[in-house]
C-alpha positions in Angstrom: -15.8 37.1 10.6 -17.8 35.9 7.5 -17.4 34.6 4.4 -16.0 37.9 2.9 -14.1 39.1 5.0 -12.8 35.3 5.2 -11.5 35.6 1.5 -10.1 39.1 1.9 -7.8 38.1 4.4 -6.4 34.9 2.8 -6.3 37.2 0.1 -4.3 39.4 2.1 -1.4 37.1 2.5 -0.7 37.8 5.8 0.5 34.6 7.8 -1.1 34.5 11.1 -4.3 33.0 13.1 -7.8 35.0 13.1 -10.6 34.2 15.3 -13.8 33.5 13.8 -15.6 31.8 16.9 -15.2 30.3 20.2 -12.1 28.9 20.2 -12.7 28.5 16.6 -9.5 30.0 14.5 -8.6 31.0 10.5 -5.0 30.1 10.0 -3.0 31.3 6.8 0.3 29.6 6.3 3.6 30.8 5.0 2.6 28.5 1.8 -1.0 30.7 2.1 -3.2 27.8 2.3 -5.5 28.4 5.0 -6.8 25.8 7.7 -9.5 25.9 10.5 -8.4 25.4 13.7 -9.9 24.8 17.2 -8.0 25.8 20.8 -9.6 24.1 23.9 -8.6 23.2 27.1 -8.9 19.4 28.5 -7.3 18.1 31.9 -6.1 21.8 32.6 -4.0 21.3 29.3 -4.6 23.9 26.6 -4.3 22.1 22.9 -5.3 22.8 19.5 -6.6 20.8 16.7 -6.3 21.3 13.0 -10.3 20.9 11.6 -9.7 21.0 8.3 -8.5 22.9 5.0 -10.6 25.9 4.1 -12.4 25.6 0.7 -15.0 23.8 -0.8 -16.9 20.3 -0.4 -15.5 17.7 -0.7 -11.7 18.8 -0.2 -12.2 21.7 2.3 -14.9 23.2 4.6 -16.8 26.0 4.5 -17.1 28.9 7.2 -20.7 27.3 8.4 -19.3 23.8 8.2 -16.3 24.7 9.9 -18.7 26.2 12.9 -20.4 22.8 12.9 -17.4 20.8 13.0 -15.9 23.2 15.7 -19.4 22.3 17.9 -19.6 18.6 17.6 -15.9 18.7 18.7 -16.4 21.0 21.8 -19.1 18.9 22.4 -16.9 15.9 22.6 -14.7 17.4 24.6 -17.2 18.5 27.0 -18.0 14.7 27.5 -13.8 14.1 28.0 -12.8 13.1 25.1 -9.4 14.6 23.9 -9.8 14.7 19.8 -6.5 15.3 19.8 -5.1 12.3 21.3 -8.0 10.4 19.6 -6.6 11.4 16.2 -3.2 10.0 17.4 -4.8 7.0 18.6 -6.6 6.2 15.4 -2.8 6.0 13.0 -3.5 2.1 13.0 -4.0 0.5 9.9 -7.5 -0.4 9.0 -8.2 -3.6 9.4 -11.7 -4.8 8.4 -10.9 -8.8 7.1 -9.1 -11.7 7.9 -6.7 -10.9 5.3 -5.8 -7.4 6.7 -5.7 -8.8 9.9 -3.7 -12.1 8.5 -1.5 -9.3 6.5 -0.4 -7.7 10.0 -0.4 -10.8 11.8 2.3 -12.3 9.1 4.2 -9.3 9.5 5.1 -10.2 13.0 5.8 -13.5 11.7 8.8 -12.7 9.4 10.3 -11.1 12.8 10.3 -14.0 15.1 10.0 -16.8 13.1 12.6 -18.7 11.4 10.7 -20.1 8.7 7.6 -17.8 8.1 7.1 -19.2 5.1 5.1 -21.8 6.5 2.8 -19.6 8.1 2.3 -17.8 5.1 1.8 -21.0 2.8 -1.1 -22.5 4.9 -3.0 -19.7 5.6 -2.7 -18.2 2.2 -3.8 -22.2 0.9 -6.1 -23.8 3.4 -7.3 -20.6 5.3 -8.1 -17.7 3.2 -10.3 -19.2 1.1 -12.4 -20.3 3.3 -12.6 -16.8 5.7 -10.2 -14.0 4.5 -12.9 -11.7 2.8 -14.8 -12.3 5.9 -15.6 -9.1 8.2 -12.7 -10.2 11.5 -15.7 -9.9 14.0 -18.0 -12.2 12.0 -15.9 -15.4 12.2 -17.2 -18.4 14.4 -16.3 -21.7 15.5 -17.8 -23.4 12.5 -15.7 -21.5 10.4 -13.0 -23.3 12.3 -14.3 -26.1 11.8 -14.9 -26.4 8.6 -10.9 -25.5 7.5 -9.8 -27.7 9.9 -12.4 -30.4 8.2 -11.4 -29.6 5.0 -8.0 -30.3 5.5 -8.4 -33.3 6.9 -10.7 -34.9 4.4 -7.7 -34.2 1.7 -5.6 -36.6 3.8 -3.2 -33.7 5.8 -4.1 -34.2 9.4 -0.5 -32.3 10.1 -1.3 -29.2 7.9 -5.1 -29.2 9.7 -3.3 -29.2 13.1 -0.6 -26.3 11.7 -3.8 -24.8 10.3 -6.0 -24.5 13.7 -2.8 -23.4 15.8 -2.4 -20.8 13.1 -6.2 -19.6 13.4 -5.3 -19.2 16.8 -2.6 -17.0 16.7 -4.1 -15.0 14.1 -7.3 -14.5 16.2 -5.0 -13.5 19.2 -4.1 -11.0 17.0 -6.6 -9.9 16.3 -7.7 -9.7 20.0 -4.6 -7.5 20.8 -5.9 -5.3 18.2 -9.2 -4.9 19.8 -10.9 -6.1 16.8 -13.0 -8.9 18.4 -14.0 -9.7 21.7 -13.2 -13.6 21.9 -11.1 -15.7 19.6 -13.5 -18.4 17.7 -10.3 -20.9 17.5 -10.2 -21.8 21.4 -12.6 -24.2 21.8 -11.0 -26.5 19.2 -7.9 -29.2 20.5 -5.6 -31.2 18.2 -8.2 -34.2 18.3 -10.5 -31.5 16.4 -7.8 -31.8 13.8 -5.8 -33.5 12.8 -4.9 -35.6 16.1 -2.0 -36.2 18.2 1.0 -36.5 16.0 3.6 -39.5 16.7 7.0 -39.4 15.5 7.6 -42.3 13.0 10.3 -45.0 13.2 10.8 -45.8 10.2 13.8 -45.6 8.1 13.8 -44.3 4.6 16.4 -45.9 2.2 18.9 -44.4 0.0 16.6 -44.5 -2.9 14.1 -42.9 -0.9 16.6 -39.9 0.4 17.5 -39.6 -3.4 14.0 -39.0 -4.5 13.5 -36.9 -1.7 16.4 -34.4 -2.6 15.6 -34.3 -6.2 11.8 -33.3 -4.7 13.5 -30.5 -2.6 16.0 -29.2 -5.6 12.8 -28.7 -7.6 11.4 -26.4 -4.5 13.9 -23.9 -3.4 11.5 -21.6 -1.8 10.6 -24.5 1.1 14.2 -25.9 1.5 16.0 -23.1 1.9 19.8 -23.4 2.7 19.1 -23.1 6.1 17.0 -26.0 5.9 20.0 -27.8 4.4 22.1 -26.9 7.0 19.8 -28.3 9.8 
């Protein structure tokens, strides 16, 4: 078929497939919008593939670009690559920062976590500033290092320890994801941070547990009820 005879039968109305190449087919819908479509056969399965809309650049594809795209794809499948269940395969989010990644990773957070709000806090503080714009796959250790420094030389060796066990979880992440081959938080241990944490003995007095409930009236969204209740 060409171009013409293309147009006369979309013009036609009919509803149906028309075959235009190898394997290479003009479908008109019941809406009569008209697609390309491609039949092959892969593992001894036969399958078809939607190509495109038919039109013009850049919303549709002509007849010759159609017969392009219909070659690169045979050609792909010739190698054994289904394009079918590549297309499925590819319904992920994009994820090209930290902060995509982070976005996802916080996600899974707020479902097993009873106070993600923490999570959220320090990496959205101490950790995106210093690598969320930051392609996923072009963070290193001294990227680590220097949050984990940074927190540390404002005087919050327990937020730099939070902060590096964070990094790694959101590298692991990013790891099940595929996104990156090795997870640039590993190599770093609580000494890197902020240090092995003691629990404290002392005893703060009633003056002191007044102050500190008038702090945590003022700031609702950290001491929730639940907090209260522990």
């Amino acid at each position: 078929m060409n171009d013409a005879q293309l147009k006369a039968t979309l013009k036609s109305g009919k509803v149906g497939k028309y075959k235009v190449d190898t394997g290479l087919y003009f479908r008109i819908t019941e809406q009569q919008s008209a697609f390309w479509v491609l039949r092959y056969s892969i593992n001894a399965k036969r399958r078809e593939i939607t190509l495109g809309r038919y039109g013009k650049p850049p919303t549709g594809l002509t007849l010759s670009e159609a017969r392009l795209k219909a070659l690169e794809t045979r050609a792909q499948i010739k190698q054994g690559t289904d394009p079918l269940a590549e297309r499925k395969r590819n319904q992920l989010p994009q994820f090209n920062t930290v902060n995509d990644v982070a976005q996802d990773w916080l996600k899974e957070c707020e479902r097993h976590l009873k106070n993600p709000q923490i999570p959220h806090r320090v990496y959205h503080k101490d950790i995106s500033p210093y690598i969320g714009e930051l392609a996923v796959d072009k963070v290193n250790s001294r990227d680590i290092l220097q949050i984990i420094r940074a927190i540390n030389g404002s005087g919050r060796p327990s937020i730099a320890n939070d902060a590096l066990s964070y990094c790694k979880q959101l590298f692991n992440h990013a790891l099940k994801l595929d996104l990156i081959v090795s997870n640039p938080a590993t190599p770093f241990k609580d000494k890197d941070a902020g240090g092995t944490e003691s629990s404290r003995t002392r005893i703060l007095s009633l003056e002191e547990v007044k102050i500190v409930f008038e702090v945590f009236d003022k700031r609702p969204d950290v001491m929730t009820r639940e907090n209260y209740m522990v």
